[in-house]
C-alpha positions in Angstrom: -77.7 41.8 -1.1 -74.5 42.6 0.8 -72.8 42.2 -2.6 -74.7 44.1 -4.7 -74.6 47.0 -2.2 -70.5 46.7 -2.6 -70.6 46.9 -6.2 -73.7 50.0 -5.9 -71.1 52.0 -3.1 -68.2 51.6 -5.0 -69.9 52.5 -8.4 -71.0 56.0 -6.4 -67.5 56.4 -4.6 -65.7 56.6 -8.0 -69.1 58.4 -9.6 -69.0 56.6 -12.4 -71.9 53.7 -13.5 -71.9 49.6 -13.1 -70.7 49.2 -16.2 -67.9 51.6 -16.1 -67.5 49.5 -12.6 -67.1 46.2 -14.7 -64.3 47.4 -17.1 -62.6 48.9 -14.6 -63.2 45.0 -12.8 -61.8 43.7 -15.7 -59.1 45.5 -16.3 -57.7 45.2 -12.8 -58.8 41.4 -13.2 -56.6 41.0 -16.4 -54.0 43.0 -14.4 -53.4 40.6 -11.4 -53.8 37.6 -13.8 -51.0 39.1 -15.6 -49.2 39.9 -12.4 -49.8 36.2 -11.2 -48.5 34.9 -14.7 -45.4 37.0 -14.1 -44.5 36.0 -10.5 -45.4 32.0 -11.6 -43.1 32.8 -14.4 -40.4 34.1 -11.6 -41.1 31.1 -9.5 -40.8 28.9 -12.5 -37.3 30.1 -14.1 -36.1 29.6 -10.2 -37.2 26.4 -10.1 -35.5 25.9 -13.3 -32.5 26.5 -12.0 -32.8 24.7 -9.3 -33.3 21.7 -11.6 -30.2 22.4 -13.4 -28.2 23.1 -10.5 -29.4 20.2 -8.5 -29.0 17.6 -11.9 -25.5 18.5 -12.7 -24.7 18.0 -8.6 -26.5 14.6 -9.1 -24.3 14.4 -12.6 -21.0 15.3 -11.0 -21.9 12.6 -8.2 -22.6 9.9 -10.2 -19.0 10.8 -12.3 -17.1 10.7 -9.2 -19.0 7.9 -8.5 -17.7 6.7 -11.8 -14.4 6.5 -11.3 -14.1 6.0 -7.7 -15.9 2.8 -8.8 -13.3 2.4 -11.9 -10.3 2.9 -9.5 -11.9 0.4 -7.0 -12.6 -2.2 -9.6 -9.1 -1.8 -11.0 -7.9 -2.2 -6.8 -9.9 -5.3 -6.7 -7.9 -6.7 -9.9 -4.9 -5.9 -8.8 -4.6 -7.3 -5.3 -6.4 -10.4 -7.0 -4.0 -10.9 -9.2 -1.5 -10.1 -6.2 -3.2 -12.8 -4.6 -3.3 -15.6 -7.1 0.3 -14.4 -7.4 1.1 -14.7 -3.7 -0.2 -17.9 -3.2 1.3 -19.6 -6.6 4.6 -18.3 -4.7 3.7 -19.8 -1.1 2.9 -23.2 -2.9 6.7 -23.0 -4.9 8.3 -22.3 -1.6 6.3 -25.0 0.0 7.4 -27.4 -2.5 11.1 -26.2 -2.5 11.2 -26.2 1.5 9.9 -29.7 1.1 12.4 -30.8 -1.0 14.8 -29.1 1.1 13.9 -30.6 3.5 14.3 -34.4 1.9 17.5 -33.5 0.7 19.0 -32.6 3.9 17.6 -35.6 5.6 19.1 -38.4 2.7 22.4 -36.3 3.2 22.9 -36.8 6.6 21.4 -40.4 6.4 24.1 -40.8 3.3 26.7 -39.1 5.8 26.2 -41.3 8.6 26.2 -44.5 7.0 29.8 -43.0 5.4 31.1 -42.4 8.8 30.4 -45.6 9.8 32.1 -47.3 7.3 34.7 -44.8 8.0 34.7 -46.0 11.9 35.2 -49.7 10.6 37.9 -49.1 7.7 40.2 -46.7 10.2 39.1 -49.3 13.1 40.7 -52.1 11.1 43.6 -50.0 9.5 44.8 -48.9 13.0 45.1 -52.8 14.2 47.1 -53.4 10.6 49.6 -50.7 11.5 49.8 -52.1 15.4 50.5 -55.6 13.7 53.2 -54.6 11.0 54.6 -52.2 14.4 54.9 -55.1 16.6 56.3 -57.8 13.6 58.9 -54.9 13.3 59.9 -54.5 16.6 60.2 -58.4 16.8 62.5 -58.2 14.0 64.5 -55.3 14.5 65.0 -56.8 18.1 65.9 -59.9 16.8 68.7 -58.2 14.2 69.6 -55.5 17.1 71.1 -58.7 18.7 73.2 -59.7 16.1 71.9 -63.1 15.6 71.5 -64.5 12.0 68.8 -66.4 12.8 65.5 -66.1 14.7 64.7 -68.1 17.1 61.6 -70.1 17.3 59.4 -68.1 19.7 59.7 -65.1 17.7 59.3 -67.5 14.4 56.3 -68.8 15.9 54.8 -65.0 16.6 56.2 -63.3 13.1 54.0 -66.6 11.8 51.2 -65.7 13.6 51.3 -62.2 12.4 51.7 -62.7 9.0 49.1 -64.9 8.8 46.8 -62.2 10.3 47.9 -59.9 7.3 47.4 -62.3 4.7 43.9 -62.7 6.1 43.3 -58.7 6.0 42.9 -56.8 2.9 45.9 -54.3 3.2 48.4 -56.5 1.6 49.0 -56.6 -1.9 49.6 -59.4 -4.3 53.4 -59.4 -4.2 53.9 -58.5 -0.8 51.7 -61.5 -0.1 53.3 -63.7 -1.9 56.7 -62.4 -0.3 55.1 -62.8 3.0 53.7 -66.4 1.8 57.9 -67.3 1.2 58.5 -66.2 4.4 55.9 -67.9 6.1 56.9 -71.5 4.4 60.4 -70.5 5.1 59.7 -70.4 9.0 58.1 -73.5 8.7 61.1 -75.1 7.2 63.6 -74.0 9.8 61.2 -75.0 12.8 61.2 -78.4 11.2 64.8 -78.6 10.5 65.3 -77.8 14.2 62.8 -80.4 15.0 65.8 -82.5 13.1 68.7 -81.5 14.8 69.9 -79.8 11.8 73.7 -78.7 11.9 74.1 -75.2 12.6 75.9 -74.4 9.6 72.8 -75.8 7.6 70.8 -73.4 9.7 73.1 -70.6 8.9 72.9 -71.0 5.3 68.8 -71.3 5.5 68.1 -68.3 7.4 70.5 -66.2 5.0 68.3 -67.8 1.9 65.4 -67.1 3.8 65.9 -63.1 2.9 65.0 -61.5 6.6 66.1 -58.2 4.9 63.4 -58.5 2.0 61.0 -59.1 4.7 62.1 -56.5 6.9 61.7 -53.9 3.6 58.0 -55.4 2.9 57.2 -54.8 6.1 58.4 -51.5 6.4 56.3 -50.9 2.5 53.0 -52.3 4.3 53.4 -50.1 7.3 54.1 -47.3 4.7 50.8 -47.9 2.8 48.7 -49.1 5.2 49.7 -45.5 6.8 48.8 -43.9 3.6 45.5 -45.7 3.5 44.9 -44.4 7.1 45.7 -40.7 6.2 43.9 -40.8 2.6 41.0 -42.6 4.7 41.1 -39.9 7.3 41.2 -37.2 4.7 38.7 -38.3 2.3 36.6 -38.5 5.9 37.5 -35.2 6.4 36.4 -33.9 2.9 33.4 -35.8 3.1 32.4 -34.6 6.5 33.6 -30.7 4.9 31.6 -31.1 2.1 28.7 -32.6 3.8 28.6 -29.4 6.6 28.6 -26.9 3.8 25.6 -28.7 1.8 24.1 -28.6 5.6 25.3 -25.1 6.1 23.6 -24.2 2.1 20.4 -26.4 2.9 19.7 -24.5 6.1 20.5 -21.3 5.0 18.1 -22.0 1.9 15.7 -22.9 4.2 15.7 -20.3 6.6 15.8 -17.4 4.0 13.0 -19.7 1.9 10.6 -19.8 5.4 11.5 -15.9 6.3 9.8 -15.7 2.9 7.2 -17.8 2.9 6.2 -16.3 6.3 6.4 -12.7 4.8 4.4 -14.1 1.9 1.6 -15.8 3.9 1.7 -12.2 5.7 1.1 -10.7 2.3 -1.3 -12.6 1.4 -3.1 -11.6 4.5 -3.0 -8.4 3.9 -3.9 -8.4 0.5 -7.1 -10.4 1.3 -8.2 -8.0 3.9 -7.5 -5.4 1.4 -9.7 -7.3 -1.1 -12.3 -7.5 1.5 -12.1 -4.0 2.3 -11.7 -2.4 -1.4 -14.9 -5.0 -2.0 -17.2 -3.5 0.5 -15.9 0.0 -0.7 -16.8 -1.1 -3.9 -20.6 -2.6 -3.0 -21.0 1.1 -1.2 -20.4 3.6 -4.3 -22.2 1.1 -6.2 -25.5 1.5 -4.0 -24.6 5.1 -3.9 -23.8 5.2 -7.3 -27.6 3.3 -7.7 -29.4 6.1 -5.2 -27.8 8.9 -7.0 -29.1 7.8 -10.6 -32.6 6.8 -8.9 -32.5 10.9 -7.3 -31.5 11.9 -11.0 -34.1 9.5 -12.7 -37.1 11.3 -10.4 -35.8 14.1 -9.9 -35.6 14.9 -14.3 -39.4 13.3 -14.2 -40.5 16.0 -11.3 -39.1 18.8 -13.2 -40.3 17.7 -16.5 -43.8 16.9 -14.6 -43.4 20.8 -13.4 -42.6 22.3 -17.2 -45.6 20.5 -18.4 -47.8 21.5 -15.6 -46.5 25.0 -16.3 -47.0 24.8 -20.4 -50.8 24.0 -19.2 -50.7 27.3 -16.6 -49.6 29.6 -19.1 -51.8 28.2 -21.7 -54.3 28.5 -19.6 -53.8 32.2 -18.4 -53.6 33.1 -22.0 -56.7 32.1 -22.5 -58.1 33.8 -19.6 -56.9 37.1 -20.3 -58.4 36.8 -24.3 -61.6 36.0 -22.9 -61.8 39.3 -20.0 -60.2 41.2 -23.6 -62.6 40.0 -25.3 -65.6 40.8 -22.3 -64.4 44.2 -22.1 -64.1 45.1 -25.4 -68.2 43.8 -26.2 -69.1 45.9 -22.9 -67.4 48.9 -24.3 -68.5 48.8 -27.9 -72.1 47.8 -27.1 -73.5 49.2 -23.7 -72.3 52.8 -24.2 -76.0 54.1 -24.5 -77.5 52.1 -22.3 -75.1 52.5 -19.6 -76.0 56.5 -19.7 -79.6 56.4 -19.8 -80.0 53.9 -16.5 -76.9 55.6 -14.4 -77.2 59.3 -14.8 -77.4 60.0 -11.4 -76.9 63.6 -9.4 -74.3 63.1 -6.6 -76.5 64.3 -3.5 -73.8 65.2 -1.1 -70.4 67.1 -0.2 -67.3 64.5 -0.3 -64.9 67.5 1.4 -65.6 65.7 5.0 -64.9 62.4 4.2 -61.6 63.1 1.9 -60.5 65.2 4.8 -60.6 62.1 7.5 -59.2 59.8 4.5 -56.4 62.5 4.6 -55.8 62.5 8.6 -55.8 58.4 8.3 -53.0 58.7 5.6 -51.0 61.2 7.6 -51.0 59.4 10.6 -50.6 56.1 9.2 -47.0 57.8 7.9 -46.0 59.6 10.9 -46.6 56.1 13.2 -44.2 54.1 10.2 -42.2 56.9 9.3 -42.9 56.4 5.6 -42.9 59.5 3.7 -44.5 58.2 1.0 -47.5 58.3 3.0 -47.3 61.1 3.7 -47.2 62.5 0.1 -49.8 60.5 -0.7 -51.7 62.3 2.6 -51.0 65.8 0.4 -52.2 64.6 -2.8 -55.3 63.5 -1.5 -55.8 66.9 0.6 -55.6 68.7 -2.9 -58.5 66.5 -4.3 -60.9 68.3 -2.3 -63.6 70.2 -4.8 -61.8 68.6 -7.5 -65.3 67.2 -9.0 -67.6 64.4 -9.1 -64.9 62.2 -9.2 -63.5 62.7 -6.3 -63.7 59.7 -4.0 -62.1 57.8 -7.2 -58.9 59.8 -7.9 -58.5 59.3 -3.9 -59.2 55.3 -4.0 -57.0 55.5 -7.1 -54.0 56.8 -5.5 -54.7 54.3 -2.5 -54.4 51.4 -4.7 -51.4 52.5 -7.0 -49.8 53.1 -3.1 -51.0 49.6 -2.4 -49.5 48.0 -5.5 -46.4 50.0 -5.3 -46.1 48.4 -1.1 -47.4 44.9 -2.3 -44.9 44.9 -5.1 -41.9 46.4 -2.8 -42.8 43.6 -0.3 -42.6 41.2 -3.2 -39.4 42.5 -4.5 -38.1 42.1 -0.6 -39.6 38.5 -0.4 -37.7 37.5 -3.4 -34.5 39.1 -2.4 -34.6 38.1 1.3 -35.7 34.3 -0.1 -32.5 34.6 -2.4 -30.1 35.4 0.2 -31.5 32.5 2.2 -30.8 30.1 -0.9 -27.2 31.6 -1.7 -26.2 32.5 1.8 -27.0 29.0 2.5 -25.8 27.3 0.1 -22.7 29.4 -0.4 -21.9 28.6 3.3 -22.7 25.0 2.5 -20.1 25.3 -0.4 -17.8 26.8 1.7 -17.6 24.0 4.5 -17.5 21.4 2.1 -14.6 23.2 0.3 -12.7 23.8 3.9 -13.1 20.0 4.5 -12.1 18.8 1.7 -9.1 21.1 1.9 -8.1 19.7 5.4 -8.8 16.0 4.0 -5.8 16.8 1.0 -4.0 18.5 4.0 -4.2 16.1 6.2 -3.0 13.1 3.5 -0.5 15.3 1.9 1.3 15.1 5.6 0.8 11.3 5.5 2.6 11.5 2.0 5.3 13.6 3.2 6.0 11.5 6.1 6.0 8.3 4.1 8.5 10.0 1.7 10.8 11.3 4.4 10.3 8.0 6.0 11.2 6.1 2.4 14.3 8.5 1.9 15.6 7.5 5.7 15.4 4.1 4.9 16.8 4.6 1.1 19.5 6.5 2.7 20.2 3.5 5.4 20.1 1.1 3.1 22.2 2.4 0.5 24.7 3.1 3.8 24.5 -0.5 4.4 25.1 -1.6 0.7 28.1 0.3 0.5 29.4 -1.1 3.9 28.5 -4.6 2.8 30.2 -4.1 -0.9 33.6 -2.8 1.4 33.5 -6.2 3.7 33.3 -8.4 0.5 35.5 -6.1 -1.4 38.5 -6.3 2.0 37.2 -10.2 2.2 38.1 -11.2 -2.0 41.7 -9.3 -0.9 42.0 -11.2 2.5 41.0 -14.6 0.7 43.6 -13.9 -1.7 46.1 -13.0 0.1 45.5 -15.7 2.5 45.8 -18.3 0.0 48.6 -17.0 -1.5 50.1 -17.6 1.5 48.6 -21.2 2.1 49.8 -22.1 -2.0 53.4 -21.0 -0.7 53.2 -22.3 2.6 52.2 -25.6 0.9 54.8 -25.5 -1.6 57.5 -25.4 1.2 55.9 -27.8 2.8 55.6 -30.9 -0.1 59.1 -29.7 -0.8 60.5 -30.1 2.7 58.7 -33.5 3.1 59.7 -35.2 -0.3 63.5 -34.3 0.7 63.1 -35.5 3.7 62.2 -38.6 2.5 64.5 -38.9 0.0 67.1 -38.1 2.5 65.7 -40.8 4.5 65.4 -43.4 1.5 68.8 -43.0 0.8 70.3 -43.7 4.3 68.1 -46.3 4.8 68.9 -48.2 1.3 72.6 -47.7 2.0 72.7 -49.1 5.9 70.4 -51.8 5.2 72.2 -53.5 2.8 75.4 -54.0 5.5 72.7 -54.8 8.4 73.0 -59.0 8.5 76.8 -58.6 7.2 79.4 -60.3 9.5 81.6 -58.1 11.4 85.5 -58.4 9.3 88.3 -59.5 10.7 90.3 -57.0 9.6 90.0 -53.0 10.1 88.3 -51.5 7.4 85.1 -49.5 6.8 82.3 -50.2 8.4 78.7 -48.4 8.2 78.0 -46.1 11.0 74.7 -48.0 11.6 74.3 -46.4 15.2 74.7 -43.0 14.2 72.9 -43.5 10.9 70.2 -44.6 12.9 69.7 -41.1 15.3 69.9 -39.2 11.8 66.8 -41.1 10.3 64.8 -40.8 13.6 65.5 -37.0 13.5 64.7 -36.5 9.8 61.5 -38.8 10.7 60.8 -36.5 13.1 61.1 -33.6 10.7 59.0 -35.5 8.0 56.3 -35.6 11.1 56.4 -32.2 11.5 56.4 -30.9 8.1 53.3 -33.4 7.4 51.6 -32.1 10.5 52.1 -27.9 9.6 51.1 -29.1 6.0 47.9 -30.9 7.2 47.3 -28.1 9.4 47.5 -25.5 6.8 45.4 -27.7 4.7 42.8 -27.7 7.5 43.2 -23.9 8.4 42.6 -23.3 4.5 39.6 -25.1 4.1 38.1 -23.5 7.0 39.3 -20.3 6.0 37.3 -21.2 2.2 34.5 -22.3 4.0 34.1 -19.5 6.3 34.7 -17.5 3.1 32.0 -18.9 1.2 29.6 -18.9 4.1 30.0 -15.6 4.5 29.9 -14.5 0.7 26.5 -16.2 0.3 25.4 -14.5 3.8 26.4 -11.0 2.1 24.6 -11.7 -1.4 21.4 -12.7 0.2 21.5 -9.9 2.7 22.5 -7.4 -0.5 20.0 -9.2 -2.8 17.1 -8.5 0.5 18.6 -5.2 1.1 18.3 -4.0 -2.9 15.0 -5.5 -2.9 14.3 -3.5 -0.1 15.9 -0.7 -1.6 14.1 -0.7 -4.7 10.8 -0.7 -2.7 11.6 1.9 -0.8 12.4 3.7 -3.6 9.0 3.2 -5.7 7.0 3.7 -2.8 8.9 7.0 -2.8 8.1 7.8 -6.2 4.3 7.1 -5.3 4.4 9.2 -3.0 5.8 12.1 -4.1 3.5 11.7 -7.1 0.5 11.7 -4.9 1.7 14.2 -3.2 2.1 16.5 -6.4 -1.3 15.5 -7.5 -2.6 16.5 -3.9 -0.6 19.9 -3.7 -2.4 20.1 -7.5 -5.8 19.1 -5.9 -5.1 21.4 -2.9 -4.6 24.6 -4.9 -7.8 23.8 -7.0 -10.0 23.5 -4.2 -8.4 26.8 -2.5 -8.8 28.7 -5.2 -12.6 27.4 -4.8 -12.7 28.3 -1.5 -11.1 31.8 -2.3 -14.0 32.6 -4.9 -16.6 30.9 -2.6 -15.8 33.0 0.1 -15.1 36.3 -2.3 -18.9 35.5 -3.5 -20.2 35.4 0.0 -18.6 38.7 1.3 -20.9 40.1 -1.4 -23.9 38.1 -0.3 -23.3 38.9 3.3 -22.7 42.6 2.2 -26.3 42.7 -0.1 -28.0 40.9 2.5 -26.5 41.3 6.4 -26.1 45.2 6.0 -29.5 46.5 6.3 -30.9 49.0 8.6 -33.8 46.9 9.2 -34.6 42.9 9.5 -36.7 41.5 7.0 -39.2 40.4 9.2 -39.4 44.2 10.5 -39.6 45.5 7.2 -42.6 43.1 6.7 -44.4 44.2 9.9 -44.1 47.6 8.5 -45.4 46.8 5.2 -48.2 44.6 6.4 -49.4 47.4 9.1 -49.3 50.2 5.9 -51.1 47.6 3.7 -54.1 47.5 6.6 -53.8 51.4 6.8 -54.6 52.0 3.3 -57.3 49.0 3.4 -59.0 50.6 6.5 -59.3 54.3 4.2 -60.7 52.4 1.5 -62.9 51.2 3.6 -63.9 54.4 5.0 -64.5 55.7 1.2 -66.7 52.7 0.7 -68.9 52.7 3.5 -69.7 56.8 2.7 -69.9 55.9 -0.9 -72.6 53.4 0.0 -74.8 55.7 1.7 -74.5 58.5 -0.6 -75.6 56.0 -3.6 -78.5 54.5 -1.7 -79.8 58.0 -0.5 -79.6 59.0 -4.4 -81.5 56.3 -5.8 -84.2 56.8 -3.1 -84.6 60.3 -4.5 -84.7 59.2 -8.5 -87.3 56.4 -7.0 -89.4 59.1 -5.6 -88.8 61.2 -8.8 
């Protein structure tokens, strides 16, 4: 009932029949379908674009995701191979220290057992040469007192020390056999004193025994078992030199061979705890990587879900709006006659009161907004007054079309205020992640430039060094030269002075001992200066000493010198060949990162000039959306109360409307 008397006031407000009511029902029907169909169609193409916008995000994140997973991976290989690298190293310098190791301990078991055998040979040399000393003194005393003949206490010891020497292995073949002759001569002459023999007999048999041939072999097996001593000593010497600098080579292969495998195993280290790191980076962009394409995956079935479900809305509304067509255009062709004959009612009543309190609503409801819209609408429905049967319709007309024109303005503002939301938002969004990632490249761009200056301060040190190492070697190949230059003439002069020195000797001695045993003549002649002679060859002995010890000693002090010299040349090529390794590190990782830092200064400018057009865009937001007069939210309020102004003089029209159309058809019932 309530219903029917709607549709019966509004059909007499507007003055015009139920069926004229139902076209103009459809026709404002069809009209808010459309007006739905357009805002869906709004809503739609922004959610379209959200789509787009959010899939190539998702795309861009799953590329990034791409090749930080690419770069990792390749990481991973690298410090794997690093590693399998590394560790095939550590194992060759654990085998090499090993054998090091070995050598140096059979060298110094090899040396030992040669200095022992070196203690035993000089041990028995040295009681050889105090032997052939002490036969000598007993002979020279023997011949210092003029006697032709030696008497049998000394026989008895010169026999017991020549039998010594025939029993050691310093004598030769012929000087044993001369020492044999001398021996059996002894014993001859101790017998023939046993016998009494006449001293003249005794004469004649020491002269054949040949004291002087003794006295010379003697003086040869002192000589060579001398030699013996000194070769003995100096092949020791050599030895025990060439032994110190295979130690001195051996331990300074080994240090620099464990300061490498210890820097190695500290590599290693580090490269597995890279590995592990790079390896968990890795597992994260993959699960990223994973939740990014699972987002893409539902987020393409959401929006294709929505453009179907959309295809079926529109469909849908099409069909809606052929059929109310359709309804509307039957009604019109085919109730026309009807319509007139059941509805031609005489309006009963004057509408000037009620358009006039319609028109004091409309007024006021402007003044209280300050909207003059309102309050032309006010003054167009004043001037409606008398303007016919139609009356209460022009004025709910013009209500409406104000309605509309505030619904659609609210609309309008709804969409604009829900689009600076989005883009304020998101530019802001955009913004912070562009000013982040601007102080990340910032932030390692002065980690780059600090490990270049860093690289350059050690690239310039080290180069210093280089060049300072190069000029000690350089000054030590001149002093080494020089310095044996002056050891091969030194040396020279030395042999020299010894081999005249012995010559000179040789010569005085061959001359004075052949007069030694000679009797002294009865008549005055010359005689050999035997005493004199015999100062000269201790002074000339003397000298021979001395030259042999300045030539030994510049022997020594050369040696030492080369050792030193070699010591220190390997010391310099291992510290140059560890400096120019360092060098060239220094220098690549210098390279590296000046590259990086180009590509971050690159990076840098990219994302400012982002940043620059990010925050160029929002200025303009900020200015379309931040520099209103009035909030959104106030601007609402103020809609929404003129929305419920207009509704409340509608539903003033309506309610006189109704009682004008009942008290109408009460009179046509009574009629």
């Amino acid at each position: 009932m309530r219903v029917l008397l709607a549709v019966f006031a509004a059909v007499a407000a507007e003055g015009s029949s139920p069926v004229a009511k139902v076209v103009q029902l459809l026709s404002s029907l069809s009209a808010k379908v459309t007006a739905e169909g357009e805002r869906e169609q709004q809503q739609y193409e922004k959610y379209v674009q959200w789509c787009e916008d959010n899939a190539k995000e998702k795309q861009h994140e799953l590329k990034n995701s791409a090749d930080t997973k690419e770069n990792l991976e390749a990481r991973v290989a690298k410090l794997q191979a690093s590693i399998s690298t590394t560790e095939s190293h550590i194992e060759e310098l654990s085998s090499s220290i090993s054998r090091n190791e070995q050598d140096l301990q059979k060298a110094t078991a090899v040396r030992n057992a040669e200095h022992k055998e070196f203690q035993s040979r000089d041990k028995e040399l040295v009681d050889t040469i105090d032997t052939l000393q002490r036969a000598l003194q007993e002979i020279k005393k023997q011949m210092a007192t003029g006697l032709t003949q030696i008497d049998s206490a000394s026989a008895s010891y010169l026999v017991s020390t020549v039998t010594v020497l025939l029993d050691g292995a310093t004598v030769s073949g012929a000087d044993a056999a001369k020492i044999q002759e001398f021996l059996q001569s002894k014993q001859a002459a101790a017998a023939a004193a046993d016998e009494d023999t006449p001293p003249a007999l005794m004469q004649q048999q020491t002269q054949n025994n040949g004291i002087q041939g003794i006295l010379q072999t003697f003086d040869d097996l002192l000589s060579k078992a001398e030699e013996q001593r000194a070769d003995t000593r100096k092949a020791e010497t050599e030895a025990q030199f060439n032994f110190e600098m295979l130690k001195q080579s051996l331990t300074d292969e080994l240090k620099t061979e464990n300061k490498e495998l210890s820097n190695a195993r500290q590599s290693l280290a580090g490269y597995r705890e890279a590995l592990s790191s790079t390896d968990g980076d890795l597992t994260v962009t993959n699960e990223d990587a994973d939740a990014d394409q699972s987002t893409l995956r539902q987020l393409q079935q959401d929006c294709m879900q929505t453009a179907s479900d959309h295809e079926l809305s529109v469909r849908g509304r099409q069909e809606e709006l052929k059929a109310l067509a359709d309804a509307k255009q039957v009604i019109q062709d085919m109730t026309g006659g009807a319509s007139k004959k059941a509805y031609g009612l005489v309006q009963m009543r004057s509408k000037d009161d009620v358009v006039d309190r319609v028109t004091n609503m409309l007024r006021k409801l402007g003044h209280t907004h300050g909207d003059t819209s309102l309050a032309l609408l006010a003054s167009e429905v004043a001037t409606t007054s008398g303007s016919g049967d139609d009356v209460f319709a022009k004025v709910k007309g013009l209500i409406r079309d104000m309605m509309s024109r505030i619904l659609d303005k609210q609309r309008a503002d709804a969409d604009e205020h829900e689009w600076c939301e989005v883009n304020t938002k998101k530019t802001v969004k955009s913004k912070e992640e562009h000013e982040a990632e601007i102080d990340k490249l910032t932030s390692r761009a002065d980690r780059a430039t600090s490990a270049i200056e860093k690289a350059a301060g050690a690239i310039a040190s080290l180069q210093q060094e280089l060049a300072s190492l190069a000029k000690m070697q350089s000054d030590m190949d001149a002093n080494r030269v020089a310095e044996h230059a002056d050891f091969a003439e030194a040396q020279q002069d030395y042999e020299q002075g010894i081999a005249g020195v012995q010559a000179a000797i040789k010569v005085l001695k061959d001359y004075y001992a052949k007069g030694s045993f000679v009797q002294q003549p009865a008549v005055g002649t010359h005689s050999a200066s035997g005493g004199a002679a015999t100062g000269v060859i201790g002074l000339l002995e003397v000298c021979e000493s001395d030259f042999s010890k300045l030539l030994a000693e510049a022997e020594a002090d050369e040696k030492e010198a080369e050792s030193v010299y070699k010591r220190q040349t390997k010391e310099n090529k291992l510290a140059k060949a560890e400096k120019e390794t360092s060098l060239k590190y220094n220098i690549k990782a210098k390279s590296r990162a000046e590259k990086s830092l180009a590509e971050l200064k690159d990076d840098t400018d990219v994302e400012q000039s982002e940043l620059d057009a990010t925050l160029e865009y929002l200025t303009k937001v900020n200015k379309r959306c931040v520099a209103k007069p009035e909030t959104y939210a106030d601007r609402k309020g103020k809609r929404d109360a003129e929305i419920a102004g207009l509704k409340n003089a509608l539903q003033v029209l309506n309610e006189e409307t109704a009682g004008s159309f009942l008290a109408i058809r009460t009179t046509a019932a009574r009629k």
